[in-house]
Z-matrix of the N, CA and C atoms (Angstrom, degrees):
N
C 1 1.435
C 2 1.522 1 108.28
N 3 1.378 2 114.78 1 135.77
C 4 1.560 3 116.93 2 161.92
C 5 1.529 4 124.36 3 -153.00
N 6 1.034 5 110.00 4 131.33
C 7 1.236 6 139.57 5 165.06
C 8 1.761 7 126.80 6 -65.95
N 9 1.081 8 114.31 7 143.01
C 10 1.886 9 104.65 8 167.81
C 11 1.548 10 99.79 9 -125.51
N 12 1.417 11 109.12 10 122.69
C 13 1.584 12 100.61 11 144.47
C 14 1.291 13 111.33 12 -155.24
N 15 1.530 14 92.65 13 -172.77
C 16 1.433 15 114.99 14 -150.12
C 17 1.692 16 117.63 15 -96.97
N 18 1.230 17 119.29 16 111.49
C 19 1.694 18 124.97 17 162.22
C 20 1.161 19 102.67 18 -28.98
N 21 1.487 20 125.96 19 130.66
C 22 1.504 21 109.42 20 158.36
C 23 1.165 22 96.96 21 -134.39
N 24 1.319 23 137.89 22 -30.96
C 25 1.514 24 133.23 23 163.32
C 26 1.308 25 121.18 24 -17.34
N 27 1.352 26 138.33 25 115.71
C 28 1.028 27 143.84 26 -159.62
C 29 1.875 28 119.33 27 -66.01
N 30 1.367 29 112.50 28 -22.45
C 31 1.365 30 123.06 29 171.64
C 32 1.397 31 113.45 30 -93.70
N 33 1.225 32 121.93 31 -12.02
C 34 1.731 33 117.73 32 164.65
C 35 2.285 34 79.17 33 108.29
N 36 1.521 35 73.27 34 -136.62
C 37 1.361 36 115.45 35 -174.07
C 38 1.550 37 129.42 36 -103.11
N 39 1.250 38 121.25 37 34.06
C 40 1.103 39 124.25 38 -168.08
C 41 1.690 40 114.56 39 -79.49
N 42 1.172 41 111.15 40 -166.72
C 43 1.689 42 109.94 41 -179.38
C 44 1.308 43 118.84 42 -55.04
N 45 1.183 44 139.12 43 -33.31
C 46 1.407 45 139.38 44 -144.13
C 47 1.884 46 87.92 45 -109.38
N 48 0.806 47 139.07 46 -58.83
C 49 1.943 48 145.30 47 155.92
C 50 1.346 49 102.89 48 -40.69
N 51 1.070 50 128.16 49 -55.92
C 52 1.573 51 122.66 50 -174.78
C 53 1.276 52 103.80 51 -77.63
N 54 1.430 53 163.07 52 -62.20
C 55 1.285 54 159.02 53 160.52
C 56 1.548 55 120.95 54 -19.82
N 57 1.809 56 108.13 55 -29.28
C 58 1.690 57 122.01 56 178.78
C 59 1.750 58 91.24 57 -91.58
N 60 0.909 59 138.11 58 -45.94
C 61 1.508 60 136.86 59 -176.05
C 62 1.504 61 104.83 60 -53.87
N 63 1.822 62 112.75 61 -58.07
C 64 1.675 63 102.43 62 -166.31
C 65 1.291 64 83.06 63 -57.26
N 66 1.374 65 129.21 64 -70.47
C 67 1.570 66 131.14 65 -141.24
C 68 1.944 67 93.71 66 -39.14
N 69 1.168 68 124.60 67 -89.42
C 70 1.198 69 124.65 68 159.81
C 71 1.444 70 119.36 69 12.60
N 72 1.293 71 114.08 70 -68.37
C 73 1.881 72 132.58 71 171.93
C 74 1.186 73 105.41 72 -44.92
N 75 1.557 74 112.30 73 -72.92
C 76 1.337 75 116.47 74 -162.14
C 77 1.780 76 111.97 75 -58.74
N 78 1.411 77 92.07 76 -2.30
C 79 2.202 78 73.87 77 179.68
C 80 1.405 79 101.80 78 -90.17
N 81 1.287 80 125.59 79 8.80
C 82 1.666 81 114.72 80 176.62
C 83 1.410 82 119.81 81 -113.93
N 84 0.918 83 126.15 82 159.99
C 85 1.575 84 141.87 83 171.88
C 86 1.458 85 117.41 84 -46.16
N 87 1.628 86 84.83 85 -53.31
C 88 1.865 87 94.45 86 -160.96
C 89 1.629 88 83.11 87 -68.81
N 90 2.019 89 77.27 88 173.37
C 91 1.622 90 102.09 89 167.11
C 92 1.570 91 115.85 90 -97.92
N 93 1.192 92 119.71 91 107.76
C 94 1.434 93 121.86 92 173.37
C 95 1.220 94 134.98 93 -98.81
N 96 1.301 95 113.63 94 109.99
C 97 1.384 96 117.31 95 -175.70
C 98 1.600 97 108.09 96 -95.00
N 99 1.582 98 101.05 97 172.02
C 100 1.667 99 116.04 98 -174.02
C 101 1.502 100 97.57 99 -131.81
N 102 1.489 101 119.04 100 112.55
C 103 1.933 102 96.13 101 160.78
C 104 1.249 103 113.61 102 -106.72
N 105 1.030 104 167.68 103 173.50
C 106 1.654 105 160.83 104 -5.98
C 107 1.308 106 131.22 105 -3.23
N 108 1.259 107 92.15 106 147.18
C 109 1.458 108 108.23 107 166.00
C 110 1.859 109 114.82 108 60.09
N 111 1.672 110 92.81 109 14.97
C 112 1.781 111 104.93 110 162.82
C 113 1.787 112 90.13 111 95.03
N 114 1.344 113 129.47 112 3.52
C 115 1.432 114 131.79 113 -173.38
C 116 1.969 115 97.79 114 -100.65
N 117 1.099 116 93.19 115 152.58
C 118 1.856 117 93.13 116 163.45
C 119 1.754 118 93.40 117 -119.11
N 120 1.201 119 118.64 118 163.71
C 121 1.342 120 120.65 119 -158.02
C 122 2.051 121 93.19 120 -154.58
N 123 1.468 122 94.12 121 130.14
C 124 2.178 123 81.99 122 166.00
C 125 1.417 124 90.16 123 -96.91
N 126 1.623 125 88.26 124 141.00
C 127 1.800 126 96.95 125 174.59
C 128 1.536 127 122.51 126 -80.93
N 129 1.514 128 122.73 127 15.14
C 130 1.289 129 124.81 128 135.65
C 131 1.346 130 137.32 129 -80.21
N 132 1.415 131 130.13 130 8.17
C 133 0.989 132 134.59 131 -172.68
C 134 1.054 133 106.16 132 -129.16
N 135 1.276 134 114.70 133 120.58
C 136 1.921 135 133.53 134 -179.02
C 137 1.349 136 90.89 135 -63.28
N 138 1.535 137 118.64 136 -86.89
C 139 1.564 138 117.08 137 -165.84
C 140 1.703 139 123.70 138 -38.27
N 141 1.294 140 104.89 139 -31.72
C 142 1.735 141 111.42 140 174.08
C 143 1.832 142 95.07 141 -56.96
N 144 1.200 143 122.65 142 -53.24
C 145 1.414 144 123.03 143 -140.15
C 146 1.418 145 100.40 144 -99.67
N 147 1.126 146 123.57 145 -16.40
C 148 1.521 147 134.74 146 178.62
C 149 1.706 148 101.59 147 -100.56
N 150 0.962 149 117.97 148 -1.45
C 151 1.946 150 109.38 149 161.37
C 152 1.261 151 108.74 150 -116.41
N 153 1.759 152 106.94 151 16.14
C 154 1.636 153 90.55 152 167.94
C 155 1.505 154 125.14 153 -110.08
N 156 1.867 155 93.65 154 -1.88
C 157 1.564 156 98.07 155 152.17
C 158 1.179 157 95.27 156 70.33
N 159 1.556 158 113.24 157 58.12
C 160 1.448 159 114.23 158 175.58
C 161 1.997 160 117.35 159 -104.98
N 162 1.278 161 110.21 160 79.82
C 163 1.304 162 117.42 161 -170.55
C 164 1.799 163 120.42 162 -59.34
N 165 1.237 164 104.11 163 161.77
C 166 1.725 165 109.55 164 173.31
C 167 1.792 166 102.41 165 -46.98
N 168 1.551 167 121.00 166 144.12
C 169 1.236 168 111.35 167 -159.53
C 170 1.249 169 159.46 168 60.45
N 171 1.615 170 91.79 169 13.79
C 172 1.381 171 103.39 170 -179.26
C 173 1.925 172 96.06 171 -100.70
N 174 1.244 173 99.15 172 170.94
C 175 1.607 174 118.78 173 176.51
C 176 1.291 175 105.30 174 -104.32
N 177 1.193 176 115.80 175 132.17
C 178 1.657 177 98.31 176 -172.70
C 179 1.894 178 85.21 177 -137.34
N 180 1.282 179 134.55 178 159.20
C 181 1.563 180 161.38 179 -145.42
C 182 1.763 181 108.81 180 -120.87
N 183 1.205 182 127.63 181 81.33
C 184 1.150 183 111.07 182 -178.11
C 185 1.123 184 108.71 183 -100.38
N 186 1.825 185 115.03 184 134.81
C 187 1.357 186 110.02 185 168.49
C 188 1.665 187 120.76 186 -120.44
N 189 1.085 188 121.70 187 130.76
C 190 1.172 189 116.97 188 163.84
C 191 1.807 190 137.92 189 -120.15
N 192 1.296 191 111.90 190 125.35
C 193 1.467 192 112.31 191 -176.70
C 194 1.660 193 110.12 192 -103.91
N 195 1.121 194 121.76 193 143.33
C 196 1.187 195 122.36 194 173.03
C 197 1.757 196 109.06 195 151.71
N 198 1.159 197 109.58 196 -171.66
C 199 1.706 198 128.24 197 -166.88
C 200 1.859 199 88.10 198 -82.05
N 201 0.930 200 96.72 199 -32.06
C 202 2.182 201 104.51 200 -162.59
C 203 1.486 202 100.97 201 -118.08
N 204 1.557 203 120.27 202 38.77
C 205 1.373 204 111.61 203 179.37
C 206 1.376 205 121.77 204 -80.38
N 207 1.567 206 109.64 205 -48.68
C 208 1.615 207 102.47 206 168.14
C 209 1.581 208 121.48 207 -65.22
N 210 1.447 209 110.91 208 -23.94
C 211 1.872 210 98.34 209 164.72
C 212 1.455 211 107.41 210 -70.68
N 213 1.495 212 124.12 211 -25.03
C 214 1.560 213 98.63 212 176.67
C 215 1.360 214 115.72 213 -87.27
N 216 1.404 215 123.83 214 -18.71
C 217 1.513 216 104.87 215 173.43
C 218 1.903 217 129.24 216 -66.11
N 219 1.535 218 92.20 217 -44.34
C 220 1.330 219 111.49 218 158.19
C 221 1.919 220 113.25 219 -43.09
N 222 1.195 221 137.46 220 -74.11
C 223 1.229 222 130.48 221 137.68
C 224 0.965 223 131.94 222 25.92
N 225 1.615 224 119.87 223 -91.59
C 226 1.612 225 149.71 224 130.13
C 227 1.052 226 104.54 225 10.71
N 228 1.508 227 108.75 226 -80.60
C 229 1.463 228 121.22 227 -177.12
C 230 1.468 229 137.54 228 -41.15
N 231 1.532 230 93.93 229 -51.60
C 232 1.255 231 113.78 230 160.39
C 233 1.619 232 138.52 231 -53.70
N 234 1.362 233 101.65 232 -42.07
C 235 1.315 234 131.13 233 156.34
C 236 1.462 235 124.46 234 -28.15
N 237 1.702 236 98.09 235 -80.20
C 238 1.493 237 121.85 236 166.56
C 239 1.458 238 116.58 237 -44.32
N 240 1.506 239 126.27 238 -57.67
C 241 1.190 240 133.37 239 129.92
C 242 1.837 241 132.95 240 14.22
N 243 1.539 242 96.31 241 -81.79
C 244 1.444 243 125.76 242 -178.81
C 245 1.839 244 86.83 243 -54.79
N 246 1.495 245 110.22 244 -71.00
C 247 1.460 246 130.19 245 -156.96
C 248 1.698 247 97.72 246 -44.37
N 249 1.450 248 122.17 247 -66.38
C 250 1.518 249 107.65 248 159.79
C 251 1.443 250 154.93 249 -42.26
N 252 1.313 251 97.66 250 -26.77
C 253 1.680 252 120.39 251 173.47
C 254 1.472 253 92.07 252 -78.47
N 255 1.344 254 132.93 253 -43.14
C 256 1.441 255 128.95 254 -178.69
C 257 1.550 256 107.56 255 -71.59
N 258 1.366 257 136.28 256 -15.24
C 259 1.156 258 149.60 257 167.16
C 260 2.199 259 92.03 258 68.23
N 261 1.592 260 91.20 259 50.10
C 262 1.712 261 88.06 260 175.45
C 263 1.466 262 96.10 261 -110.94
């Protein structure tokens, strides 16, 4: 399953957004990846997702496989979501 959306948080993807995303990842089964910016990224791994230099406005590719894939994309979503309302 995959989804696309959009960064809108004004700082991109930096440490403090990327640290709420793995956490997020790691409660599911599936394997979830992130691509941007021409990179594929696992969405448990900060350092994968933080060298791909994923800024406010970018489109980024989420995929997830597993038994719990549409609860983790949905998730995701939410997440990214949360991360803007927090203006992080």
């Amino acid at each position: 399953m995959t989804r696309t959306l959009k960064v809108t948080n004004p700082s991109g993807l930096h440490a403090r957004p990327t640290s709420a995303i793995v956490r997020c990842a790691m409660r599911f089964r599936s394997e979830i990846t992130i691509e941007a910016n021409g990179r594929r990224c696992s969405a448990v791994s900060i350092m994968d997702i933080m060298t791909a230099d994923i800024r406010s406005g970018t489109d980024i590719v989420v995929t997830a496989a597993g038994p719990d894939a549409e609860k983790a994309l949905q998730a995701l979503e939410i997440c990214l979501g949360e991360l803007e309302a927090k203006g992080l």
